[in-house]
Structures are given as C-alpha cells and as structure tokens.
C-alpha positions in Angstrom: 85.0 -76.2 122.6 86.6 -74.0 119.7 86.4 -74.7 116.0 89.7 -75.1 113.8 87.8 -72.9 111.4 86.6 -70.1 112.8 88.7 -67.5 114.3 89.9 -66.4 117.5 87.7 -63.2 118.7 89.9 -60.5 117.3 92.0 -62.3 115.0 91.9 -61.3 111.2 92.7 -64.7 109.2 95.1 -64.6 106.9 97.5 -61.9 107.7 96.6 -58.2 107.9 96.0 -58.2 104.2 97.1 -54.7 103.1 100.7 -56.6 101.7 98.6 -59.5 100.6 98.6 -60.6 96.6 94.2 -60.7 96.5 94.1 -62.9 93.5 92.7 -65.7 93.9 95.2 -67.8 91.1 98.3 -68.4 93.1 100.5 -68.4 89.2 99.9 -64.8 88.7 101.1 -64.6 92.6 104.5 -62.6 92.7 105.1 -62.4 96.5 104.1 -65.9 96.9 106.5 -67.4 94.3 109.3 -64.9 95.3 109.3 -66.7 98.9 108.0 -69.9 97.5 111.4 -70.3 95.0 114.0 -68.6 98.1 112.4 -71.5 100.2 113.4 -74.2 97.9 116.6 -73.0 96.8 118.1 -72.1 99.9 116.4 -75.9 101.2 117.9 -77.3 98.3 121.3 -75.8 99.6 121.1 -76.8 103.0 120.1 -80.1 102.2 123.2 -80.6 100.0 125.7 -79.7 102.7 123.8 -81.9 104.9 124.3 -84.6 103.0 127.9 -83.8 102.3 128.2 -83.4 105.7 127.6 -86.9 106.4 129.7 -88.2 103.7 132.2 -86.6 104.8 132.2 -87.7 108.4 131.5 -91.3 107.0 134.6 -90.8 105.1 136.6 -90.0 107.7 135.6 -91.8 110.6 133.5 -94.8 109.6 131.8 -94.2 113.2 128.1 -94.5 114.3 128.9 -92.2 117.2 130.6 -89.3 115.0 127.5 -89.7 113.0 124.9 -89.0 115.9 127.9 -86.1 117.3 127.3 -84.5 113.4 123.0 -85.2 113.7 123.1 -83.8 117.5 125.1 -80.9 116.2 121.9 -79.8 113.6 119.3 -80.7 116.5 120.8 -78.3 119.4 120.0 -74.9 118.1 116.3 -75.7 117.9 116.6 -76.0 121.6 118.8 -73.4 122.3 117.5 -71.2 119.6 113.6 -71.8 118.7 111.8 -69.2 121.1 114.3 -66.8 120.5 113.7 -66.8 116.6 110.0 -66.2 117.4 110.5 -62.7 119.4 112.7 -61.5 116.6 110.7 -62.1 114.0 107.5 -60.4 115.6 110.0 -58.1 116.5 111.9 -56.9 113.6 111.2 -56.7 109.6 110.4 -60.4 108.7 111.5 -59.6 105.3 114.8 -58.4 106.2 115.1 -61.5 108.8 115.2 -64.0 105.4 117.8 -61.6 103.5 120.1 -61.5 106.3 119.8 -65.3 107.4 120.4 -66.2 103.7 123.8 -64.0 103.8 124.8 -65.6 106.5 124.1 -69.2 105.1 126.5 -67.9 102.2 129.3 -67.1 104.6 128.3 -70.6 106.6 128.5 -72.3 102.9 131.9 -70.8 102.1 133.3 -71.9 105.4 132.6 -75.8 105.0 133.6 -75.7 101.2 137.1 -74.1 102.8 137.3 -76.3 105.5 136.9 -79.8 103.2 139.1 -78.6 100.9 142.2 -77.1 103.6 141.7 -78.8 106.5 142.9 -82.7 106.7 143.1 -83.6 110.2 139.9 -84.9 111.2 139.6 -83.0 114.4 139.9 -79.8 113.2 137.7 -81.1 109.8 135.5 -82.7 111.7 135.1 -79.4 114.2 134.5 -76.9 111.6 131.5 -79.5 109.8 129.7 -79.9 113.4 130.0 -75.9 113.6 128.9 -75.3 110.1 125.8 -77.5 110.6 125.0 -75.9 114.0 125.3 -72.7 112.0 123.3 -73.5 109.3 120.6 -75.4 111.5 120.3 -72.3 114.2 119.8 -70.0 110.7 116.9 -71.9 109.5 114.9 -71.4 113.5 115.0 -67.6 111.9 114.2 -68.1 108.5 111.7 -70.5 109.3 109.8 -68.8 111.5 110.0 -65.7 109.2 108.2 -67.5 106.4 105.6 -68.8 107.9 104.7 -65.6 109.3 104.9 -64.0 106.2 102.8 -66.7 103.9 99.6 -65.3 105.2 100.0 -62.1 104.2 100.7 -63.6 100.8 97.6 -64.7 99.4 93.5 -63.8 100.5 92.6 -66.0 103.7 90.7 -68.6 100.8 94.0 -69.4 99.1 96.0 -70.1 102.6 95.7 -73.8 102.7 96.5 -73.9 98.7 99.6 -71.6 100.0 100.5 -74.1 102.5 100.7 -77.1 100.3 102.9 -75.3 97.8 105.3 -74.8 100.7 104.9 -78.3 101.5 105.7 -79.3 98.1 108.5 -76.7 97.9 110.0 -78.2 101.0 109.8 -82.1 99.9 111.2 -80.9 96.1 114.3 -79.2 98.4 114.8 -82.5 100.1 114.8 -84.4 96.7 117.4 -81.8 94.7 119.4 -81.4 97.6 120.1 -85.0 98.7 119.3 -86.8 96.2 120.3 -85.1 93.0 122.8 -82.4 94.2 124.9 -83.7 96.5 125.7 -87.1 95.1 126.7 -85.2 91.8 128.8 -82.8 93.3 130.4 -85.5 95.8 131.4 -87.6 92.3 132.6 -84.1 90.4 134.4 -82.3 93.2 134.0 -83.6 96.6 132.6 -82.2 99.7 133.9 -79.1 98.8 131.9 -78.7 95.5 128.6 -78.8 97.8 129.9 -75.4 99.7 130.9 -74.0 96.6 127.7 -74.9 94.6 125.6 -74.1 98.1 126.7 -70.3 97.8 125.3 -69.3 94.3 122.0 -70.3 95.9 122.2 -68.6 98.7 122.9 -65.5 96.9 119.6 -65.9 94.6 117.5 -67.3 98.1 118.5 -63.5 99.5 117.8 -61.2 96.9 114.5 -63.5 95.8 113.4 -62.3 99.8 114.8 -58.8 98.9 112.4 -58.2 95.9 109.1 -59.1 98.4 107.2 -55.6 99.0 108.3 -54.0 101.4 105.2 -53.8 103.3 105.0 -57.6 103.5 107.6 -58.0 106.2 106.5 -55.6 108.5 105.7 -57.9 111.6 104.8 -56.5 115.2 106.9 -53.5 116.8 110.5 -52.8 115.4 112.3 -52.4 118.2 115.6 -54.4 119.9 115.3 -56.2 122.6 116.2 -53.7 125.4 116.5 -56.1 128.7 115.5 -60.0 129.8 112.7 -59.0 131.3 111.5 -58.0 127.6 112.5 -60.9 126.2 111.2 -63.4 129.4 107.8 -61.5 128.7 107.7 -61.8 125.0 108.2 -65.8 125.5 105.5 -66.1 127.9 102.8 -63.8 125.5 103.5 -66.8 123.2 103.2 -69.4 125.7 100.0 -67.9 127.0 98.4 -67.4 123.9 99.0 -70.8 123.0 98.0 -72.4 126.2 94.8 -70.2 125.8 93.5 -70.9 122.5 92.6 -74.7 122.0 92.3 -74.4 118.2 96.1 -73.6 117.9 96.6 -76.0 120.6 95.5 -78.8 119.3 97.1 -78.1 115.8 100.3 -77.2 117.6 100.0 -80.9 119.2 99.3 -82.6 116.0 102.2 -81.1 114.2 104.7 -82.6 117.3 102.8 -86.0 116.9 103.6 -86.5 113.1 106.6 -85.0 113.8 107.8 -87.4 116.6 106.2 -90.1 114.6 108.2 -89.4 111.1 111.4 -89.5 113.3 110.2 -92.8 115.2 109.7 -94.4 111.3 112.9 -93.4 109.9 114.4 -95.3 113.0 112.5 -98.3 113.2 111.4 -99.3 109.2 114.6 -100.6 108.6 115.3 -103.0 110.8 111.2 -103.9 110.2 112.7 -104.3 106.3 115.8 -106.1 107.2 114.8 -108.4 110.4 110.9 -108.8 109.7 110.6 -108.6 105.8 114.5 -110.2 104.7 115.0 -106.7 102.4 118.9 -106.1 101.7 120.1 -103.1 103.3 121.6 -101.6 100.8 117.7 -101.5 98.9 116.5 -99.9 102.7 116.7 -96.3 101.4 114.4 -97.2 98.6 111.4 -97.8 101.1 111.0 -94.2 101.5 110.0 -93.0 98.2 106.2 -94.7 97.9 105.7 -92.6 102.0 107.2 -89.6 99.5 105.2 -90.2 96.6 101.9 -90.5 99.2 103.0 -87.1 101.1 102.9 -85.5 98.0 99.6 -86.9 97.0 98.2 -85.5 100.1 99.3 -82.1 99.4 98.4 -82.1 96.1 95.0 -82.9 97.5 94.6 -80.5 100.2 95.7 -77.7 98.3 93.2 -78.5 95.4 89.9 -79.7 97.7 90.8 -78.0 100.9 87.6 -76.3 100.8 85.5 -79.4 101.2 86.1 -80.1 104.8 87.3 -77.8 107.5 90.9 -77.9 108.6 89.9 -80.5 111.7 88.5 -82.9 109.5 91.5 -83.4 107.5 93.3 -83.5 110.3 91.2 -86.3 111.3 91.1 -88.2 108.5 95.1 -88.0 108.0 95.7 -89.4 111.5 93.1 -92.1 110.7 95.4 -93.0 107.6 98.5 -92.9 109.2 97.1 -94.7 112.3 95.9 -97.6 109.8 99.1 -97.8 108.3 100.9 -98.6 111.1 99.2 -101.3 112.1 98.7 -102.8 109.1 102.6 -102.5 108.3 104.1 -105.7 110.5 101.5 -108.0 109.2 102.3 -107.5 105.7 104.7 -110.3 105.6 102.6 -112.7 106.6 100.7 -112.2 102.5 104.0 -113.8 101.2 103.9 -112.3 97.6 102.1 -109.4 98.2 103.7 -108.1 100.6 105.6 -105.4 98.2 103.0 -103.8 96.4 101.1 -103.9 99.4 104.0 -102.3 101.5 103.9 -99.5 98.5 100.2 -99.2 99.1 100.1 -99.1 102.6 103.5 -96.5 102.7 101.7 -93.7 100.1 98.9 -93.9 102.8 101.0 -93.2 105.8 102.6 -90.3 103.7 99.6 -89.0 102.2 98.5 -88.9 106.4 101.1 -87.1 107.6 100.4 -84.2 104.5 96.8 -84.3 105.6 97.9 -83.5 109.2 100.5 -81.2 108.3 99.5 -78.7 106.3 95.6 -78.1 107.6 97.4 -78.1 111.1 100.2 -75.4 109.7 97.0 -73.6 108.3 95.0 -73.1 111.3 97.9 -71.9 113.6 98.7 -68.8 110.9 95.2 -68.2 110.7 94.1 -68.4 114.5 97.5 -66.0 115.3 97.6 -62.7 115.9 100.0 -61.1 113.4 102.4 -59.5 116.1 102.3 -62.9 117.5 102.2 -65.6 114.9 106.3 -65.7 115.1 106.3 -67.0 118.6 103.2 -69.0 118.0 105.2 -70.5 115.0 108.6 -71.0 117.6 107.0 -72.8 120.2 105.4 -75.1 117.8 108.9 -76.2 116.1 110.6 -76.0 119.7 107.7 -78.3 121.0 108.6 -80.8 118.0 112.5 -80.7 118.4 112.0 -81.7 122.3 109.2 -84.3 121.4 111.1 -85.8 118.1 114.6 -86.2 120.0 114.7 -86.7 123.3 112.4 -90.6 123.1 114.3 -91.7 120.7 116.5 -93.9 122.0 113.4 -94.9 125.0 111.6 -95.8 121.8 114.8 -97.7 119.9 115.2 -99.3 123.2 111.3 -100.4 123.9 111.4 -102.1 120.1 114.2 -104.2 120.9 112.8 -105.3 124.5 109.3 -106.1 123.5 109.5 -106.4 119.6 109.1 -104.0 116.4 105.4 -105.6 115.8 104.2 -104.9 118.9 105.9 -101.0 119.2 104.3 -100.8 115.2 101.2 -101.8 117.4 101.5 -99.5 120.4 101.8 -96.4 118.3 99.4 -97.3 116.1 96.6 -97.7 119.2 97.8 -94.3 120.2 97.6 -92.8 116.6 93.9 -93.8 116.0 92.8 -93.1 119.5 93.8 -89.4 119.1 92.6 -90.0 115.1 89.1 -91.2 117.0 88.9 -88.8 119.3 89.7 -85.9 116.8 86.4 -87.1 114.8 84.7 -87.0 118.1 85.3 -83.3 118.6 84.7 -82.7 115.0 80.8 -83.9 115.0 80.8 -82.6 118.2 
C-alpha cells in the first residue's frame, strides 16, 4: 500500500524546481502571486458573467428549464473538453496556455456584453449567452489545468500545500467578488451588459499578469502539435495508466470527485431541508451558505498554516470525518427547537472546513506524486472524473430525496461519507 507522502519512484515533488521561487515566505513570492492575482481576477470575471448570465435568462424567460439549458451549457465542455486540455498543456508552454485563454475570455467577454446590449429577441439573446458560457466554461478546462501544473514549480516542495490553500482562498475570494459584489452592482448600474464590459479590463490584466511569469516556468513536457489521433488516443491513455497505476493519486483523485459530487448534491438538497424541514423563508435560503463559506475558509487557513503536522492522508481523513458528521447531524437539528440556528452555523463551518481539509491536501498530493510531463493529464482526468460524477446523479439523487425523504438521503450519504472517512484512517495507521 503507497503513502500520500512519499513519492512515486522517480518522481521529483514539487515540480522540477529550476523555475521554482526557493523561498520559503510565499509574500516575497513573485511567480506565485503573479498566477495567484490572474487566477482571481480572471475568476472574479467569469463569475460575474455567470451570474449575469442567469439574470439575464431569468429576466427573460422566467423558466426553470432555460435555467438548467444555461447551467448544462457551462457543464458540457468539461466532458467534451477536459482530457483534451490535459495533452495540451503537457504539450505546449503552460505559460503561454493562460495568456492565450485569458485573450480569448476578453473576446468571449466582449461578445455577451454586445449581445445584451443589441440583441432583444430572446432566441437569438438567449443563443449567444448559452455560447458565451460554453465558451468561457471550455476556456477555463485549459487554464485550469495550466495552473495547476505550474503551482508546483512555484514554490520549494515544503511550501506546496501553503501554495494550495492560497489558490483555494484565491478561488472562494473570486466566487465572492464576482457573484456577490460585482455582478449585482453592475446589474443595478448598467445591466447585463456592464458585466461584459467590466469582465474585459480583467481579462486584459489576468493575461499579461501570466505574461510576466519567467519564462522557464511554463515549459511543460515536449512542445510539439499534435500530429495524428493515434498521438492524441496515446497521450490520453499515458494519463489514464498512470493514474490507474499509482494508488496515492488514485485515491486523492477519488476524494476530490467525492466532495465534489457531494458540494453539488448540498446545493441541491439544503434548501428544500431549510424550507420543508426547518420552515426558513426562501428568499433567506441563499444565506445558509455563508457559515459552510466562512468554515471552508477556516480550513484553508488551517492547512496552509499547520500542514506540516500531519501527512496529506491524515487531513484527508479527518476532513471526511467532519463532513461525514455534519451530514448526519444536519436533519436532526430541528428537533433542538431554539438552537437549531446557531447550531446549524456550527455544524455548516464544519462541513466547509471538511471539504477544504479534503481538497487542498488531496490537490497537494496529485501535483506532487505527477510526473511533470504528465501532471496536465493527471490534473484533466481528475476534473473530467468530477464533472461526470457531480452531474450525471443529480437528478437520481433529487429523485431518491423525494421518494424516501431528505432525512434519510442526509443519512445515506452521511453512512457513505464516514465509511470511506473510517476506512481512510484505517489505511493511514496502517
């Protein structure tokens, strides 16, 4: 049985190190904030016009089944797209990768703020925001993959977890500014359209932020197009294999679907928990997310500053625990009358700080464990894994709640949460 923490035979943690910043304070960092302040802005971006994007729709159509069209529409290119991203980013100049998907997001962003402002019959309004979201949504399998290759050869192999939980931080910040603060401010000043506009400036300073990296940083596997399918079939299935073969990154690989499935699965069934089980107003529904926010960050916060106290597997552990004991303490909460609500609060920063205690150790070992000509594809299947596992039992899931109850599916995933949680400790002693 392999360790999370120590290597694969031949595999030099922590990215090849010659374009790696080797202090050990990640402020004085340049590389590391360079790709640290593209990630957020250009998250920040995408997140607006997501947002907008729904508005928009809403607006228009006041349909449930436009909506899902619109979410479908940013959900398809990880399918179609997600392996793909991984050969060209071992393939080609990771560097270059971000700069030209962030020049393409600025075209993508200057299309939907034309289209909302030009177009008013929905189809062709509605057309163009499905296509800019496809657009943006296939972009991001790229540029995704592209910086998580590169983080490791950011910082010494010490600092990688710390390096991991300022991404995670950058990414939930991105969220936050783009949904939360952006968009509804531009919706009120200028419409859907100021979202585009506002989207492009960012953009713009995303690209030339990966532009200023070293040049040597980006340099993944061998530069070289992609000459036949026969290439590109046996590219995909060096990934594939590596992955099958090493248990490490398989297991991390198939903790990052789990919480990823499982954040999907919450988002779906805590509101009508809220509304049916706990009487809360919809309109307030929203609200129930920010203590799980608040916890998430807590938990990177705390892996990046005691990561070195337990090995990546026992975080791992421990996170699945938490979340695993949040769920099935979550129905019962109603039952405590008036303490259900700062219990719920409780019990919600606990499930969040699980999933960062997961997420980012898991993230960790899979850079670490990957060979650097390989970590692209390795990165891929991961996020291709998670968009197959997070969408398609969704609506098996939405319809198992209301056959047999949202206690008893909070129950069921808790049992299946704690006995991987369980077994996880298991292997850990072991």
């Amino acid at each position: 049985m392999m360790d999370f923490h120590s290597p694969s035979p031949g595999v030099k943690r922590g990215g090849r190190g010659e374009g790696a910043s080797r202090t050990l304070s990640l402020r004085e960092n340049m590389p590391l904030r360079r790709l640290s302040v593209a990630q957020f802005v250009a998250l920040a971006a995408t997140y607006a016009i997501y947002f907008a994007s729904m508005a928009l729709v809403e607006e228009k159509t006041h349909s449930s089944a436009q909506m899902g069209l619109m979410i479908f529409s940013s959900t398809l290119p990880g399918f179609l797209f997600g392996m793909l991203a991984g050969v060209v980013v071992d393939r080609h100049d990771r560097r270059r990768v971000l700069v030209i998907g962030n020049l393409l997001r600025l075209l993508v962003a200057a299309g939907f703020a034309a289209a909302a402002h030009w177009l008013s019959n929905p189809l062709p309004l509605l057309t163009a925001v499905y296509a800019c979201n496809f657009l943006l949504s296939a972009i991001a399998q790229f540029t995704t993959s592209a910086e998580g290759s590169l983080i490791p050869h950011t910082v010494p192999q010490e600092r990688l977890l710390a390096a991991n939980s300022i991404f995670q931080v950058a990414t939930l910040g991105a969220q936050g500014a783009g949904m939360v603060l952006l968009a509804p401010t531009l919706l009120r000043l200028g419409g859907a359209p100021a979202a585009g506009v506002a989207a492009m400036p960012l953009f713009a300073l995303a690209g030339w932020m990966c532009a200023r990296l070293p040049a040597q940083l980006g340099k993944g596997g061998r530069e070289q197009a992609l000459r036949t399918w026969a290439s590109l079939r046996d590219d995909l299935r060096a990934g594939w294999r590596f992955v099958a073969g090493d248990a490490s990154v398989r297991q991390a690989i198939g903790c990052q679907v789990l919480v990823s499935a499982l954040s999907l699965v919450l988002t779906m069934l805590i509101p009508g928990l809220a509304t049916r089980t706990w009487g809360v107003p919809v309109e307030y529904v929203a609200y129930l997310a920010v203590p799980g926010g608040f916890g998430f960050g807590l938990g990177v916060w705390l892996v990046g500053q005691r990561g070195h106290v337990l090995k990546e597997k026992a975080w791992i552990s421990a996170g699945l625990l938490a979340v695993g004991g949040g769920l099935a303490l979550l129905p019962a909460l109603h039952a405590l009358r008036g303490l259900y609500v700062p219990l719920f609060l409780l019990v919600s920063a606990v499930v969040g700080a699980g999933f960062a205690l997961v997420i980012v150790p898991a993230r960790t070992v899979v850079q670490e464990r990957s060979p650097d000509e390989m970590r692209g594809r390795v990165i891929s299947t991961q996020m291709f894994l998670s968009n197959i596992v997070s969408t398609l039992p969704l609506p098996l899931t939405g319809g198992l709640a209301d056959l047999i109850g949202l206690r008893r599916i909070f129950a069921l995933l808790a049992l299946v949460v704690l006995s991987i949680g369980a077994a996880s400790v298991r292997h850990a002693r072991g």
